[in-house]
N, C-alpha and C positions, 0 to 999 in steps of 0.2 A: 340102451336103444334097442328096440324092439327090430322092427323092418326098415327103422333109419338109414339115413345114408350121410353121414357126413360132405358137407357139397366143397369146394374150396377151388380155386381159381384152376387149379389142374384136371378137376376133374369135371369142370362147368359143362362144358359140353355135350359130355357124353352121358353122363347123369342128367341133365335138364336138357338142354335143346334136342338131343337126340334120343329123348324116352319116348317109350312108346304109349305111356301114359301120361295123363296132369300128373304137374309135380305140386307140391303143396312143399316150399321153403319157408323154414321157420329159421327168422333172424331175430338170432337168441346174444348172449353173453353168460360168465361162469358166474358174474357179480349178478346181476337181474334176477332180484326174487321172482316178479312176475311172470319173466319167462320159465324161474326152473314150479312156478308153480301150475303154466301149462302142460309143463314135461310128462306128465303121465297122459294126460289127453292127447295127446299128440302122439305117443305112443300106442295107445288104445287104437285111434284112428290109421294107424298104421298098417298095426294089426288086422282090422276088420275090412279096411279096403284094399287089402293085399292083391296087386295083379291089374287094382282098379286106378290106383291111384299112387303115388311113391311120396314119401314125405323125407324131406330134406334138413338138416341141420348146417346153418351157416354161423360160424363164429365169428361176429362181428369186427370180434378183436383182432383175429388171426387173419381175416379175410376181408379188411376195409376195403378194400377196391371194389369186390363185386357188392359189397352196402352201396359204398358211391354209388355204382352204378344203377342201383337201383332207388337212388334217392332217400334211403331210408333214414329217417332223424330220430324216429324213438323205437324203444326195442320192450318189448317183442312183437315184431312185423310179422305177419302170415303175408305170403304170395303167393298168389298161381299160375303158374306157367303151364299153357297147353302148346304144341308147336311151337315152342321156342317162343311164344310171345306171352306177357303179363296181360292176364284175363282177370283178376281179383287180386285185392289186396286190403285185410282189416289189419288194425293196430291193437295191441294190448292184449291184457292176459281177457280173455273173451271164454266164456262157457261153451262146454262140446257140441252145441246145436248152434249155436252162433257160429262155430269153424267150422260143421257141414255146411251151414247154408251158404259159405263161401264156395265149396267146388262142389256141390249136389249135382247142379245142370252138367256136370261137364263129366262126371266118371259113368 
């Protein structure tokens, strides 16, 4: 992981509701080819929007309640969280101009 953050029920808060940037959580799994075939994009994007934007790693398996809670049914889920609230949300392994134009307007 690049500028990831691992997200997990303990650190939900302070990592996403109270960032000072969009979070962009990627609800992944270790089994999910297509999430680990976003995993360098999502790294990349990490990378470049450093400061602008913070990108999150939720392990679905590890962390089924905050999935719950976020409704998720297929993986791998992109979300966006600005001020604590889901602004954007696409599904699937999706190319790196498809997962800007998820939080473009908002960093």
């Amino acid at each position: 992981m690049a500028n990831e953050v691992a997200i997990t029920t303990s650190n939900y808060d302070d990592e996403v509701v109270n960032s000072d940037v969009p979070v962009l959580i990627d609800f992944w799994a270790e089994w999910c080819m297509p999430c680990k075939m976003i995993a360098p994009v999502l790294a990349e994007i990490s990378d470049e929007y450093a400061g602008r934007l913070k990108v999150g790693k939720l392990d679905v398996d590890s962390e089924g309640e905050l999935a719950m809670k976020f409704s998720v049914q297929s993986i791998p889920t992109l979300i966006l969280i600005k001020g604590g609230e889901e602004v954007g949300r696409k599904v699937g392994a999706l190319p790196k101009p498809a997962i800007e134009e998820l939080f473009k307007d908002h960093v």
